[in-house]
N, C-alpha and C positions, 0 to 999 in steps of 0.2 A: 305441420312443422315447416318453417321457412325461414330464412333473414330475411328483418323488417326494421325500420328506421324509427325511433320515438323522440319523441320533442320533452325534455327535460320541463316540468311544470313545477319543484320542488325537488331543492337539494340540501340538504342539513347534519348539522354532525347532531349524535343523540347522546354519545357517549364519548369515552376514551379510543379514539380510532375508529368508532364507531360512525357509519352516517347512513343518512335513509334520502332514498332515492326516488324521486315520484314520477312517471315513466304515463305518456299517453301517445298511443297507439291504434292502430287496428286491428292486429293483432293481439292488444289484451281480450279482445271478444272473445277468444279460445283458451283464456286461462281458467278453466274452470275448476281444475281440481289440483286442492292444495297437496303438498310435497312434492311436486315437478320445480322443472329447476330453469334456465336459459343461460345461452353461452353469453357472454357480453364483448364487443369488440369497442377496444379501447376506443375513444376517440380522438380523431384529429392525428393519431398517430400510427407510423408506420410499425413499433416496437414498444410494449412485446408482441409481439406474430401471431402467438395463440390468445385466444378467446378465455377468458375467465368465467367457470361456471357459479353463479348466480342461486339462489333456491328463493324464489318467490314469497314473498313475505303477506302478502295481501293481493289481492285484486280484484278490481269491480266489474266486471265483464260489460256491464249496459251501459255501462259510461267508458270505457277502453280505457281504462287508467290500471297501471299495475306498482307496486312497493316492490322496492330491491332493498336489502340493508345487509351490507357487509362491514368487516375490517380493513381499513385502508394501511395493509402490512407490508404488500410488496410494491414493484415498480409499478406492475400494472392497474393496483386500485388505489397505488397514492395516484397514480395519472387522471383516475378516472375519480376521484374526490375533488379535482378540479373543474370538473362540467357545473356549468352554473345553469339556472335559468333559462329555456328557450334553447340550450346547443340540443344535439342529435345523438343518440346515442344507438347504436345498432345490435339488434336481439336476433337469437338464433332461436326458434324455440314457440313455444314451450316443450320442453324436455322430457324422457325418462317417466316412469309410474309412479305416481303418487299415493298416498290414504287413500284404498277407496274404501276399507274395512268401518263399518261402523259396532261397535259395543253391541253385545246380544242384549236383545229386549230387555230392561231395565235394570240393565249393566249399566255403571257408569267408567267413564273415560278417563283415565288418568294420563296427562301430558307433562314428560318430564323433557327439557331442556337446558343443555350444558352451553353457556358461552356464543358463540357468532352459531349455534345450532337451536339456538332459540327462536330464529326469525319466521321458518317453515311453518311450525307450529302452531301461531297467529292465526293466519289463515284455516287453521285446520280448527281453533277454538271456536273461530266466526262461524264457521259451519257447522260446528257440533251444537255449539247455544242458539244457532235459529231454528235448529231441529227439536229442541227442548231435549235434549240430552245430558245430565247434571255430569260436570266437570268437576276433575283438579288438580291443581297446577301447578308443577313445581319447579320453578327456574334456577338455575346454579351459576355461581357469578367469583371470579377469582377475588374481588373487591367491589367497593363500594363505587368508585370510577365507572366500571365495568357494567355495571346496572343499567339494563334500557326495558323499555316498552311493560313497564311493572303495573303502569295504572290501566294499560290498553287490556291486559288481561283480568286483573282485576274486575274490569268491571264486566266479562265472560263469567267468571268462577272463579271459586274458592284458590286463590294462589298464595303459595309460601314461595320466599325468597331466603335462598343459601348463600351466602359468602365464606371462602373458604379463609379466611380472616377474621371476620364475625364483624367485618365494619358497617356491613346493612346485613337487615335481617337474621336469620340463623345461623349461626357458626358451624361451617362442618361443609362434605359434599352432599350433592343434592341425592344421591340413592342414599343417604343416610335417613330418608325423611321416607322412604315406601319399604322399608325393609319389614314393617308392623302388617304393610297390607295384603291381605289375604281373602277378600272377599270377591264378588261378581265385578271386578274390574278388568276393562284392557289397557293396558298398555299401547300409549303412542309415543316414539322420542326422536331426537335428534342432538347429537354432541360429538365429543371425543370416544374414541375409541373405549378406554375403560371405563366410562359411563356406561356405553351401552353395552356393555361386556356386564357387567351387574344387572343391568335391566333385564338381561336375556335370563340369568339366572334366577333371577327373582320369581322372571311372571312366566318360564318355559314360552309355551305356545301361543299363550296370551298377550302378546307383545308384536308392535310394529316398529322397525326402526330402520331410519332414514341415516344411510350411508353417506360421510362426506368419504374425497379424495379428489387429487390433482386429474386433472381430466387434459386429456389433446382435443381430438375430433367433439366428443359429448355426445355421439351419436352409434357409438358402437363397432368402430370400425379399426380403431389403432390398437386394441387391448391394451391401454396403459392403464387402468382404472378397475382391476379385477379384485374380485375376494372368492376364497376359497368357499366352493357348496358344499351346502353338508347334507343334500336331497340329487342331485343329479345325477343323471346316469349319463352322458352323454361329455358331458363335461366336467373337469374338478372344479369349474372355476364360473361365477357368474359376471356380468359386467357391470358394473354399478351404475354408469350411464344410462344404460338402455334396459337392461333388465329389473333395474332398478329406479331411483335410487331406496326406494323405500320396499324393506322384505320383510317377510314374518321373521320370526326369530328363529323358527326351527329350519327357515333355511339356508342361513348361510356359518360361516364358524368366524367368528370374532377373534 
C-alpha cells in the first residue's frame, strides 16, 4: 500500500451522475483482489483535504490499468469528473479486504448490487466466471437513468435488473428477487444499508457484504468509519477501512 500517480487513459459518464474512470499505473499490478477499495486525491486541487474512497471496479493487473466508477454527488467527485485524458490522478492504495470467500464446491454465487454498490462487484463476477463458477446477478436501480454496466454483467451470468419504478426491467427492490432462494448458494453484495440488512437475513452466514461509509485516513487510524461487531471480544466495533470493507454477515450488526 502506498500513494502513487495514474495517467487518466479514459473518462466517461455511463449513466445519471454516473462516470467510469480508466486509471493506468504501477501500482494496478497489486490490485489483485476484488472488493478493496483506494483513497483518490482530488486533482489539481488543494480542496477538499480528504481523500475520497473509491471501491475498484475492474482491474488488469498485467497491463496496470485499473476502473473506478463513482457518483459525481459532492464537491469532491464533481472536481474530479473534470479530469480528462492524460491528467494525473493520485491513488492511495489498494485498500482494506476484499472477496476472498469463494462458494463451496458446486455452490453457486449469488451477487446482489444496490446503486453506485454495484461497481465492486464486477470485478468479483470476472473472477468468479474465469473460475467456472455459475453466477447470478441481481442489480437494483432507482430508475431507468440509473442503469449502468447491465450488458458487462450479462455477458458473466444469469442477471436480473430491478427498478424501483419499473422503468427498466423488474419493478420492485432488488432482495425482492432472492427472497425464493434457498439452495447451495452464497451470497456476495454491496449497496445501501437496508439492502444489505435483508441480504443478512436471508442467507445468515452464507453471505458476504461490502461495507460503504464516509472514510478520513482509509487506513485505520482516525476511527471515523466503524460498525458495531457482533463477534468481537476485544472490541464493540470494527473498522470498515481496514478491517474491512468486505465481512461475513455474521459478523458485524447492520
Amino acid at each position: 500500500m502506498k500513494t502513487a500517480d495514474f495517467k487518466v487513459i479514459s473518462h466517461r459518464q455511463i449513466a445519471d451522475h454516473i462516470f467510469q474512470l480508466i486509471l493506468t499505473g504501477e501500482e494496478a499490478a497489486n490490485m489483485t483482489e476484488p472488493g478493496q477499495f483506494v483513497h483518490v486525491q482530488i486533482p489539481g486541487k488543494t480542496a477538499p483535504l480528504l481523500r475520497r474512497p473509491l471501491s475498484i471496479a475492474d482491474a488488469e493487473p498485467a497491463a496496470k490499468q485499473c476502473t473506478l466508477i463513482y457518483r459525481a454527488e459532492g464537491p469532491g467527485t464533481k472536481q474530479l469528473a473534470a479530469a480528462g485524458e492524460g491528467d494525473v490522478v493520485n491513488l492511495l492504495g489498494p485498500l482494506g479486504n476484499g472477496f476472498t470467500s469463494a462458494p463451496e464446491q458446486d455452490g453457486k454465487a449469488v451477487l446482489i448490487g444496490g446503486g453506485i454498490g454495484v461497481p465492486p462487484l464486477y470485478y468479483l463476477a470476472k473472477r468468479f466466471a474465469a473460475s467456472g463458477i455459475a453466477l447470478d446477478i441481481y442489480l437494483g436501480f432507482r430508475t431507468k437513468g440509473d442503469v449502468f454496466l447491465q450488458k458487462a454483467f450479462a455477458d458473466l451470468g444469469q442477471t436480473t435488473i430491478t427498478t424501483e419504478d419499473g422503468s427498466f426491467g423488474e419493478k420492485g427492490y432488488v432482495t425482492d428477487q432472492i427472497k425464493a432462494l434457498r439452495g447451495n448458494e452464497t451470497f456476495y453484495a454491496c449497496g445501501p444499508r437496508p439492502m444489505l440488512r435483508a441480504v443478512q437475513e436471508a442467507a445468515e452466514s452464507k453471505a458476504y457484504l461490502s461495507l460503504e461509509e464516509r472514510m478520513a485516513c482509509g487506513v485505520g487510524a482516525c476511527l471515523s468509519c466503524v460498525c458495531e461487531s457482533a463477534r468481537s471480544v476485544n472490541s464493540p466495533y470494527v473498522k470498515i477501512c481496514s478491517d474491512g470493507p468486505v465481512f461475513n454477515s455474521a459478523e458485524v450488526k447492520i
